[in-house]
VOTIMI-955676 format. One record per atom (N, C-alpha, C): x, y, z; residue in one letter; residue number from 1; atom name. Coordinates in steps of 0.05 Angstrom, whole numbers, plus 5000, padded with zeros to 4 digits. Layout:
BEGIN
    c1    c2    c3  type  seq  atom
     X     Y     Z     A  NUM    CA
...
END
This chain:
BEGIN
    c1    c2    c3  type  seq  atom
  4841  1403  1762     X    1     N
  4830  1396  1788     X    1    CA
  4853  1387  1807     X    1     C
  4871  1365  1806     X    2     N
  4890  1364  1812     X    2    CA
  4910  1381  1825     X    2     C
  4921  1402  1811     X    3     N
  4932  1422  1818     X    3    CA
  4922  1440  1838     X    3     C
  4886  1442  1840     X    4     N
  4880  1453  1867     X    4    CA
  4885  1437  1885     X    4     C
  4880  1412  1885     X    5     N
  4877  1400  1902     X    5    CA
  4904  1388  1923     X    5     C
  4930  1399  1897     X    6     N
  4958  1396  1909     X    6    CA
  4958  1425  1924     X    6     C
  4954  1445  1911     X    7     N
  4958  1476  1927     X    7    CA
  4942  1464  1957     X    7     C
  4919  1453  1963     X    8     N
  4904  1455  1985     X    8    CA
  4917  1439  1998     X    8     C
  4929  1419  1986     X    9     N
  4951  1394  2006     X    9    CA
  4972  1428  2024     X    9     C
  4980  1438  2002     X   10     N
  5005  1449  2007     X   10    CA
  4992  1469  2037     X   10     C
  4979  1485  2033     X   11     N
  4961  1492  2048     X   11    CA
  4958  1478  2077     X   11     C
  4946  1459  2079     X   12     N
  4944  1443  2096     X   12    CA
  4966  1439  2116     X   12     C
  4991  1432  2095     X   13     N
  5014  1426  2110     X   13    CA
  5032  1453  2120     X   13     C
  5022  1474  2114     X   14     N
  5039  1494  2126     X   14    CA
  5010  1512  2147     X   14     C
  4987  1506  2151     X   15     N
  4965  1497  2173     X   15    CA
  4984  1487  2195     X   15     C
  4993  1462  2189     X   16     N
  5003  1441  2209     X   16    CA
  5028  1458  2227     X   16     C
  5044  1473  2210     X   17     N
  5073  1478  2219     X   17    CA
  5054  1512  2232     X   17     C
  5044  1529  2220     X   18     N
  5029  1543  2246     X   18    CA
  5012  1538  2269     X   18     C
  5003  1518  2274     X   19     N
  4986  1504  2294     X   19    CA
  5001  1496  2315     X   19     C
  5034  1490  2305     X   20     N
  5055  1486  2322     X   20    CA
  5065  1508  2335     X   20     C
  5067  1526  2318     X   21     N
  5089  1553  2327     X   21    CA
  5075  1566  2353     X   21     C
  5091  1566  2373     X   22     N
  5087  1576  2395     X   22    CA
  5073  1608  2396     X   22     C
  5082  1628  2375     X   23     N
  5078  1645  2375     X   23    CA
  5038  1648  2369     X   23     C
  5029  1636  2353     X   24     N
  5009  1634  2342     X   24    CA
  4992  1617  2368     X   24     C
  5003  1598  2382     X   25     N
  4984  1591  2397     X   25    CA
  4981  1603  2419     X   25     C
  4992  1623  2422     X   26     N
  4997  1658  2444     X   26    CA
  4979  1673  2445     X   26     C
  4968  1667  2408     X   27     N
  4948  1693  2396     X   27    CA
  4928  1662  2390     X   27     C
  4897  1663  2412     X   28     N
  4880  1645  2405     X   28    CA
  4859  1657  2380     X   28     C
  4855  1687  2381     X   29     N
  4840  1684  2351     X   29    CA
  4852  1677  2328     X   29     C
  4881  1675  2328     X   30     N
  4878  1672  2302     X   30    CA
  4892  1637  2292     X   30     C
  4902  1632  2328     X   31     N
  4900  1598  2328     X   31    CA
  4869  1585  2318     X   31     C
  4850  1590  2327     X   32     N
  4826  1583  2321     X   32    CA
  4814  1587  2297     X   32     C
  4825  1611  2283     X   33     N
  4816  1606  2254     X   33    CA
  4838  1590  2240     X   33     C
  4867  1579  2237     X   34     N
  4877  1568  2229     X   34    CA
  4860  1542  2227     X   34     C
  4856  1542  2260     X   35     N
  4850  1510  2267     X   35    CA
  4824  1501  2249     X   35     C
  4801  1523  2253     X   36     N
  4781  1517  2227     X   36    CA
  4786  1507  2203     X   36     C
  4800  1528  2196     X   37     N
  4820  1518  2169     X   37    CA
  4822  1494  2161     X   37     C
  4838  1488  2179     X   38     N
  4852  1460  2182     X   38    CA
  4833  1447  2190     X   38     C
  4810  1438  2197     X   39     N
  4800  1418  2199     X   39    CA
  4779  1420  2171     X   39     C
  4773  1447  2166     X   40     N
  4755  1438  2141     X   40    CA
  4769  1424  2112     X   40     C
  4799  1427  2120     X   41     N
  4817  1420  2095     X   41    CA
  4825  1388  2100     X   41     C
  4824  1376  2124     X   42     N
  4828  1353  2128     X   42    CA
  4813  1328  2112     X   42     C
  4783  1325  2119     X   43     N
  4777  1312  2098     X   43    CA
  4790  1307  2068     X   43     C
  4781  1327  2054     X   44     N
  4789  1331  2032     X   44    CA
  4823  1318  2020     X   44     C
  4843  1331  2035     X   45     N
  4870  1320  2039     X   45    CA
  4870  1300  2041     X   45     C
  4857  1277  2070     X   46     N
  4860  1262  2068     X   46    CA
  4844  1234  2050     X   46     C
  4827  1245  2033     X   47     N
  4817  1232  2011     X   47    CA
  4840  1228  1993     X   47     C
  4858  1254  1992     X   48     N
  4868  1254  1957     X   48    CA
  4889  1243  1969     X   48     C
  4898  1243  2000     X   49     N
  4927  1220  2007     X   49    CA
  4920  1193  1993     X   49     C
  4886  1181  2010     X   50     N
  4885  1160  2000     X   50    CA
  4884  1151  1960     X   50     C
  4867  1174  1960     X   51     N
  4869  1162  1932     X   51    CA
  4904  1155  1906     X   51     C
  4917  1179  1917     X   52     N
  4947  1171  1914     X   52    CA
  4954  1144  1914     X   52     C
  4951  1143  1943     X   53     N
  4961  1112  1946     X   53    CA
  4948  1089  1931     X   53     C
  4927  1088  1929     X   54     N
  4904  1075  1907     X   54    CA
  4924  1070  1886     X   54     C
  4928  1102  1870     X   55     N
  4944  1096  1837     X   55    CA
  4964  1082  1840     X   55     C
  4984  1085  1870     X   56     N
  5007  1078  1865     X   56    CA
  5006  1048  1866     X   56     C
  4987  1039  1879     X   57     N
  4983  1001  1885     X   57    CA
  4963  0995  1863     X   57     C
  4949  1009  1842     X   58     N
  4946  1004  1808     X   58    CA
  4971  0998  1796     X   58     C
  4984  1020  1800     X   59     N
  5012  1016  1777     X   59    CA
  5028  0990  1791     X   59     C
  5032  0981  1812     X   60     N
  5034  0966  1819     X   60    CA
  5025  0934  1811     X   60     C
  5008  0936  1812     X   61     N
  4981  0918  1809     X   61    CA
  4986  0905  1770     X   61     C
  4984  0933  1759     X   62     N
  4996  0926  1732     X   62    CA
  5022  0917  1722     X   62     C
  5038  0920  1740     X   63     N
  5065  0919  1731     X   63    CA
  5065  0880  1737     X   63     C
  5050  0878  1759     X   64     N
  5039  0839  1765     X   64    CA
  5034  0826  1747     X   64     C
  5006  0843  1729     X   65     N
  5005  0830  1710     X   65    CA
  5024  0813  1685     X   65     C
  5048  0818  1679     X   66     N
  5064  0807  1666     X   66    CA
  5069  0782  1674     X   66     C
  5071  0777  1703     X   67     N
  5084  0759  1718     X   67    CA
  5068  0736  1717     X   67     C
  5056  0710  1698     X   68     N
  5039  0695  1697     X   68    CA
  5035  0680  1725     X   68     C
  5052  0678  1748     X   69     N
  5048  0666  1777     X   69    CA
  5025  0692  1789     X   69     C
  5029  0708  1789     X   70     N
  5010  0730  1801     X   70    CA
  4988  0739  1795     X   70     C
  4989  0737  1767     X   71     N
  4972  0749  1745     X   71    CA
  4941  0750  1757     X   71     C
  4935  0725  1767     X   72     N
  4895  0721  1764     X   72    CA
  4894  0738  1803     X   72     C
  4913  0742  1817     X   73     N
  4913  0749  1838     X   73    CA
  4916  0786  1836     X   73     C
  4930  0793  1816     X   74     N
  4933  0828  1813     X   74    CA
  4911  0831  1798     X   74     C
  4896  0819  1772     X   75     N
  4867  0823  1770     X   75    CA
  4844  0826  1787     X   75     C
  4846  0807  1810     X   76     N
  4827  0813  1824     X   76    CA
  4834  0828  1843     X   76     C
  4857  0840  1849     X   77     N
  4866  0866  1864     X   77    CA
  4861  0898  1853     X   77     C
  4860  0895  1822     X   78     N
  4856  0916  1808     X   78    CA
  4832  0920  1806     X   78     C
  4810  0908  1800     X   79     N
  4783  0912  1806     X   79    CA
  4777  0923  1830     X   79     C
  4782  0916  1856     X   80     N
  4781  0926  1874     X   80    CA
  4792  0947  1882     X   80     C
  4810  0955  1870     X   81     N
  4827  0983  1875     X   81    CA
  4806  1003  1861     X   81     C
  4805  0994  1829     X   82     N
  4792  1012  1812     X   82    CA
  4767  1024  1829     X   82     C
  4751  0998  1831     X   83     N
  4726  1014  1853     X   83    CA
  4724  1035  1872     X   83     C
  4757  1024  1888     X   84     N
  4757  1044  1910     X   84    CA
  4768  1067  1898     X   84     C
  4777  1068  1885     X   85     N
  4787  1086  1863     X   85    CA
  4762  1111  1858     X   85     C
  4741  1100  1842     X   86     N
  4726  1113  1833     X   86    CA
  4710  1132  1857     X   86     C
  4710  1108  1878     X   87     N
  4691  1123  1898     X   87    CA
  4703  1141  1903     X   87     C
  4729  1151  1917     X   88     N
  4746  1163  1922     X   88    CA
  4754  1193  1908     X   88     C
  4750  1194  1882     X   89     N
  4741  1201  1861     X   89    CA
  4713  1224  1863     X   89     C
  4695  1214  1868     X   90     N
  4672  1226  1878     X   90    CA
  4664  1240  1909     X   90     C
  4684  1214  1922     X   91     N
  4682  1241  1951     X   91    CA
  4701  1260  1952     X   91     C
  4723  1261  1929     X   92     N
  4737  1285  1925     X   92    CA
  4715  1311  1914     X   92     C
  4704  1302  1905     X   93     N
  4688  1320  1877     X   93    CA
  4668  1330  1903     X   93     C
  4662  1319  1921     X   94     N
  4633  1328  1930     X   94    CA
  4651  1345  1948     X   94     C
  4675  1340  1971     X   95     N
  4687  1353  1980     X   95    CA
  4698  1377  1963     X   95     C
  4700  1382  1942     X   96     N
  4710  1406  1930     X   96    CA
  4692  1423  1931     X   96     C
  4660  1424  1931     X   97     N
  4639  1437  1930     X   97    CA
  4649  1454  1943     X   97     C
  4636  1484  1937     X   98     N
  4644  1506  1958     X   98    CA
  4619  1509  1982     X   98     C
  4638  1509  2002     X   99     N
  4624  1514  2029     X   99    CA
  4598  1531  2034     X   99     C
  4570  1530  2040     X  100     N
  4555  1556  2045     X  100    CA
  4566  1570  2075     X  100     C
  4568  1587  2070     X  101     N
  4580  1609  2083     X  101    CA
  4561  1608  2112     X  101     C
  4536  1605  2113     X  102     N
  4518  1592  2134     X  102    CA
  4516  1571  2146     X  102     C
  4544  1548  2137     X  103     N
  4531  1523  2146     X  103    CA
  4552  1527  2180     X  103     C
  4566  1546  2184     X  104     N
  4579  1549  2206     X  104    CA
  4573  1570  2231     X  104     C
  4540  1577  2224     X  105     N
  4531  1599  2237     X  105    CA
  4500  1584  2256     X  105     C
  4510  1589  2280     X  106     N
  4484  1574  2306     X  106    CA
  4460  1583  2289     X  106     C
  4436  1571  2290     X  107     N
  4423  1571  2288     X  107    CA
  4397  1566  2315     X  107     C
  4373  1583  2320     X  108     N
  4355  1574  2332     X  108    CA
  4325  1567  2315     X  108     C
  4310  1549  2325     X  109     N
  4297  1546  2319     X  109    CA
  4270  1547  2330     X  109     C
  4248  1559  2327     X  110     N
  4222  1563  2350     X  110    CA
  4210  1543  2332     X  110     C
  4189  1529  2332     X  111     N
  4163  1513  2327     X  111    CA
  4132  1527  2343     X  111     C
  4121  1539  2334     X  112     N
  4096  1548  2343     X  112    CA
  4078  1530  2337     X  112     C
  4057  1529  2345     X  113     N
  4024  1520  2347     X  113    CA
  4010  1538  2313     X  113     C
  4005  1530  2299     X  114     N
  3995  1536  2278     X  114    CA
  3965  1554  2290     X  114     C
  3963  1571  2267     X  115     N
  3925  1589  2275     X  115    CA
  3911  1581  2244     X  115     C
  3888  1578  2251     X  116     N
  3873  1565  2235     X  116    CA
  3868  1550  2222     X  116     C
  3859  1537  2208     X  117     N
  3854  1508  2188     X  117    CA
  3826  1502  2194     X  117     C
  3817  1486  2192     X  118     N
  3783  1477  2195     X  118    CA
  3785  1459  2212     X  118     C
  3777  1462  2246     X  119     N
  3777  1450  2257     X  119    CA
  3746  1436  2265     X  119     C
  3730  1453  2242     X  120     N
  3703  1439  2246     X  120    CA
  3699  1405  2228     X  120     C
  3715  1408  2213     X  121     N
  3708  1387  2193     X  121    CA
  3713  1351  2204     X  121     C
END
């Protein structure tokens, strides 16, 4: 999972360096599908930035533990990380879901007056 989710970082970040290039923002169809791109990849990215940082202020967090002055203060920092951790964790997972191919297409909607039912009763 990981490994997609580094390819889609990678992705992302070379999004960013075409969004720049003059040449591409010359040509708006195909600026505008980049730009789609890139925004449907942002979430996601920026979940797994945060969650990064999470592990790195765990290992952190553990490395306190040794230190008996810190100790009862990186416990209750690690609990709190873990949590945000986990959540983090799960809005990765729901963000990985694949897209319905419909959810980016207008929709109208009519509402009519219904015919029949028992309007004697």
């Amino acid at each position: 999972m990981l490994e997609k989710i580094e390819e889609l970082e990678r992705r992302y970040q070379e999004l960013e360096a075409l969004l720049s290039d003059p040449a591409v923002i010359g040509n708006q169809p195909e600026f505008r599908k980049f730009s789609r791109e890139h925004n449907d990849l942002a979430p996601l990215v920026e979940a797994y930035r945060r969650h990064r940082k999470i592990l790195e202020e765990i290992d952190g967090n553990r490395e306190l533990l040794a230190d008996p002055d810190m100790k009862e203060m990186a416990e209750e920092e690690l609990k709190s990380l873990e949590e945000q951790k986990e959540q983090l964790e799960n809005e990765i997972k729901v963000l990985l879901l694949p897209k319905d191919p419909n959810d980016s297409k207008n929709v109208i909607l009519e509402t009519r007056a219904g015919a029949g039912g028992d309007d004697g009763i």
